[in-house]
LOMISE-200215 format. One record per residue: residue in one letter; x, y, z of N, C-alpha, C in turn. Coordinates in pm, 1 decimal, padded with zeros to 6 digits, always signed. Atoms other than C-alpha are relative to their C-alpha. Last residue first. Layout:
<recs>
- code	n.px	n.py	n.pz	ca.px	ca.py	ca.pz	c.px	c.py	c.pz
- A	X	Y	Z	X	Y	Z	X	Y	Z
...
</recs>
This chain:
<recs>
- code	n.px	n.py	n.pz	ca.px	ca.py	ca.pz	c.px	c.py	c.pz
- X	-00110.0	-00126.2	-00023.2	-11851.1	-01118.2	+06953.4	+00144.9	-00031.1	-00043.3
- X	+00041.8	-00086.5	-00042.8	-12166.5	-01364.7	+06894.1	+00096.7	+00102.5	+00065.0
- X	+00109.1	-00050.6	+00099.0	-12080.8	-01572.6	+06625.2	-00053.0	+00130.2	+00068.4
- X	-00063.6	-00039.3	+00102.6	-11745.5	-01686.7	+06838.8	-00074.6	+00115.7	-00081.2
- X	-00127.9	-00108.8	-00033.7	-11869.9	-01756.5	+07174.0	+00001.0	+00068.1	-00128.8
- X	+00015.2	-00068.7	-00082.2	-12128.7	-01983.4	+06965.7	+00011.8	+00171.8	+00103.7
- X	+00024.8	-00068.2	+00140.0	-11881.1	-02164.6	+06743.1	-00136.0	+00148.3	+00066.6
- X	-00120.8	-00105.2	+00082.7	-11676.2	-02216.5	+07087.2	-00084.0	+00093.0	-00114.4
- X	-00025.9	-00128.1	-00076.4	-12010.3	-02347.7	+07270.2	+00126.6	+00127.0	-00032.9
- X	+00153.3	-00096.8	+00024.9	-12106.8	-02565.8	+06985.0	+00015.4	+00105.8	+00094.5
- X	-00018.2	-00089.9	+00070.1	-11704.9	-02689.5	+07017.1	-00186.6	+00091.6	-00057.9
- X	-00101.5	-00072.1	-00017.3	-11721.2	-02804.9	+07382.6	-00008.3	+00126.1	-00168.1
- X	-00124.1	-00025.8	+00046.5	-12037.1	-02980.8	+07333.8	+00124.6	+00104.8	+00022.2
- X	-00030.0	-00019.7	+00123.8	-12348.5	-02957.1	+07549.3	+00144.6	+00032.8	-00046.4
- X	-00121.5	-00084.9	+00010.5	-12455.2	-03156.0	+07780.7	+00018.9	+00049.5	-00140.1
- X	-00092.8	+00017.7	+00089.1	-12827.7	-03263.5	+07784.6	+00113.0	+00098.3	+00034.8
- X	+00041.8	-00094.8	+00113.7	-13050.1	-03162.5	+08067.2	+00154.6	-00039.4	-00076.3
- X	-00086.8	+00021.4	+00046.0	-13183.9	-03410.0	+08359.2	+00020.4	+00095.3	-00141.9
- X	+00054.8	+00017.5	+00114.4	-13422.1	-03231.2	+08591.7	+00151.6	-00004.3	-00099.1
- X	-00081.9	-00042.0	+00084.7	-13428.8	-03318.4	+08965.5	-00018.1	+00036.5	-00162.7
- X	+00027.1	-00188.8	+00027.8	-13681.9	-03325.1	+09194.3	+00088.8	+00013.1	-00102.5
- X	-00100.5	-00010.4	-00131.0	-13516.8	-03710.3	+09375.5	-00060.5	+00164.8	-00061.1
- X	+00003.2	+00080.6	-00197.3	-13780.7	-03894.2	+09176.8	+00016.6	+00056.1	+00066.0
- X	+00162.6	-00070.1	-00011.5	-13760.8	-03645.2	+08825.7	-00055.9	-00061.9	+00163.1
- X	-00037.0	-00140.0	-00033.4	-13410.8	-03786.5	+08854.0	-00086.4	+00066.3	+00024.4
- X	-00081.2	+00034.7	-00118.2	-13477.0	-04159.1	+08899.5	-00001.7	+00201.7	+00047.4
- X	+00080.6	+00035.9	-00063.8	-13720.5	-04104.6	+08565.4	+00050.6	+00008.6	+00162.5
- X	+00088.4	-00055.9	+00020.6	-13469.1	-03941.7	+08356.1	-00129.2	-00023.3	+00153.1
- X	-00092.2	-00063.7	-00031.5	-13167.9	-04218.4	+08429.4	-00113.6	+00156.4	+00081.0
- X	+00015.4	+00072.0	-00080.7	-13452.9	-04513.8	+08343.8	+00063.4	+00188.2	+00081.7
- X	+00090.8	+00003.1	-00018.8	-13478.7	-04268.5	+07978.1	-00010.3	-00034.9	+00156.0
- X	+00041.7	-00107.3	+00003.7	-13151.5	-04251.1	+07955.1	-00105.2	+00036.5	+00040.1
- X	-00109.9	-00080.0	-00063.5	-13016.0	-04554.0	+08005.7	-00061.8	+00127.5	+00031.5
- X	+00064.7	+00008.4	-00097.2	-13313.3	-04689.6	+07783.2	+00042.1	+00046.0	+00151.4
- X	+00066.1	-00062.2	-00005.3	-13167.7	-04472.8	+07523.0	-00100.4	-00069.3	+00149.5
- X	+00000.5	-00165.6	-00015.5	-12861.7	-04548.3	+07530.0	-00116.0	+00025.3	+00045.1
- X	-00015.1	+00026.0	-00174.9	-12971.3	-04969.6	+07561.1	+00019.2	+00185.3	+00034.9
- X	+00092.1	+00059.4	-00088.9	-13145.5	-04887.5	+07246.0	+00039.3	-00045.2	+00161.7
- X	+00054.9	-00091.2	+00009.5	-12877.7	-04730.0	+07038.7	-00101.7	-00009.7	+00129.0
- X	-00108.8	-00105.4	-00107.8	-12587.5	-04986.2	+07174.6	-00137.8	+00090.2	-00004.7
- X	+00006.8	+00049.0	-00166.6	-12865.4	-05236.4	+07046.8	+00060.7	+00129.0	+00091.2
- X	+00145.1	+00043.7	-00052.7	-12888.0	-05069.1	+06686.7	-00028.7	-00060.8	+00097.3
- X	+00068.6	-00157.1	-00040.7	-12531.7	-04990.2	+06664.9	-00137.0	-00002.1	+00041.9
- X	-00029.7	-00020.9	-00110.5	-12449.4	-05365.6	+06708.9	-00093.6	+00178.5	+00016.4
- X	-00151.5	-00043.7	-00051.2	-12629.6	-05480.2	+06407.8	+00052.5	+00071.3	+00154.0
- X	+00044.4	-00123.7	-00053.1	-13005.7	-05534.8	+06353.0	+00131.2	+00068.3	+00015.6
- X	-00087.3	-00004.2	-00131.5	-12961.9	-05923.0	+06210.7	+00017.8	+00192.1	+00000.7
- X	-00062.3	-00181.4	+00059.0	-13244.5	-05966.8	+06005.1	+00092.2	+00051.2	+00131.0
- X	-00068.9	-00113.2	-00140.5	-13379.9	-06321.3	+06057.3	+00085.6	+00115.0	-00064.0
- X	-00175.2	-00003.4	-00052.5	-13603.4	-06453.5	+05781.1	+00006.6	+00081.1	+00145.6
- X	-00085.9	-00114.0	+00051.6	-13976.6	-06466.3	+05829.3	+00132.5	-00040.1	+00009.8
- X	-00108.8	+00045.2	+00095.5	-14170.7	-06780.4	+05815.4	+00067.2	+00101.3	-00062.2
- X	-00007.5	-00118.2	+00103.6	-14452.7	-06639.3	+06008.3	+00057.8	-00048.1	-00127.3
- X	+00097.8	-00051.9	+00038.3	-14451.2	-06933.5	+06275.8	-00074.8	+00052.1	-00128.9
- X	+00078.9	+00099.3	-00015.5	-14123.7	-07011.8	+06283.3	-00134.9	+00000.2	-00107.1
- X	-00087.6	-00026.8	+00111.3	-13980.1	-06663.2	+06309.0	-00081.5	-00166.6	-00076.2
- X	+00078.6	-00061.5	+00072.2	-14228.3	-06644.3	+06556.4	+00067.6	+00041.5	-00100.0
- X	+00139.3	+00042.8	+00035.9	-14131.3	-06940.9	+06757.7	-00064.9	+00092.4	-00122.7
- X	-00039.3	+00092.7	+00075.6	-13748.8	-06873.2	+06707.4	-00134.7	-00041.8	-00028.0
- X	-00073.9	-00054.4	+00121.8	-13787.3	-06486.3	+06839.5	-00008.7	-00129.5	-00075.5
- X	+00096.1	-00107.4	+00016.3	-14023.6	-06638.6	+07174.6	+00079.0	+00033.7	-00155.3
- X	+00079.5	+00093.7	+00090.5	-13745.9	-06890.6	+07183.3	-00150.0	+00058.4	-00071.6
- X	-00025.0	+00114.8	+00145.7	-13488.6	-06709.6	+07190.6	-00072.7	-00065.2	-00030.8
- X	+00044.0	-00093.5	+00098.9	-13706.4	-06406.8	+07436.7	+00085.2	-00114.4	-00102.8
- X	+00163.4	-00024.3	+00063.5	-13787.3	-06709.6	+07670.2	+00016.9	+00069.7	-00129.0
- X	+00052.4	+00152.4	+00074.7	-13415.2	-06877.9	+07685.0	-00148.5	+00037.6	-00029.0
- X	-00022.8	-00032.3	+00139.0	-13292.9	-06492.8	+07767.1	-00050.6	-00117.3	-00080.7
- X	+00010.5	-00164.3	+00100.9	-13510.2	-06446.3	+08044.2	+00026.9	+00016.2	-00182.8
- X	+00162.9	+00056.1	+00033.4	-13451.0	-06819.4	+08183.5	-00056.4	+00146.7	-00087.4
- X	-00023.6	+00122.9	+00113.2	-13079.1	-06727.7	+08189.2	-00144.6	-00016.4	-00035.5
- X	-00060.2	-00072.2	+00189.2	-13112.9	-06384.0	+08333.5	-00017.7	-00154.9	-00102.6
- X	+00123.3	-00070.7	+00056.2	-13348.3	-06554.8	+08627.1	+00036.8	+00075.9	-00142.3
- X	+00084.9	+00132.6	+00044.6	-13080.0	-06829.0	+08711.9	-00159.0	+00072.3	-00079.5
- X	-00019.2	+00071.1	+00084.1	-12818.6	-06529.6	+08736.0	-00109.4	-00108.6	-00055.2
- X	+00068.8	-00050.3	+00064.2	-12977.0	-06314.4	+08982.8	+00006.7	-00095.9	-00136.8
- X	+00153.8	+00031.2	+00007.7	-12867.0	-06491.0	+09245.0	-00061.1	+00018.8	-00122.1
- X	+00078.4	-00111.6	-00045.0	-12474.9	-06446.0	+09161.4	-00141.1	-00085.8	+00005.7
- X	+00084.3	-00060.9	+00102.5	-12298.5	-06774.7	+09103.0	-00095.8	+00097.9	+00068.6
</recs>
């Protein structure tokens, strides 16, 4: 078993119970957020962590841009 492992487990047993205490608590339902809404949030922290590393080394991260925004583009202008 990796090292890191005994610290993911205790991680995720705080934020379940942390979520079960204050669901608890409150006496809110649970509202399940769906996948897109995680994928969105790990993107963006991806991004963000990605951002920061780069600005480190001088760098400056800059969105790609599409194949067809550069056709319509080409196109509009000759």
């Amino acid at each position: 078993m990796p090292q890191w492992c005994p610290n993911a487990i205790t991680a995720t047993a705080h934020k379940i119970a942390r979520a079960f205490y204050s669901r608890l608590k409150n006496g809110s339902e649970y509202v399940d957020q769906g996948q897109d809404y995680y994928e969105q949030q790990y993107r963006n922290r991806v991004t963000k962590n990605l951002k920061k590393r780069a600005a480190a080394m001088g760098f400056d991260l800059v969105p790609k841009v599409e194949n067809e925004e550069v056709l319509c583009l080409a196109s509009a202008m000759g």
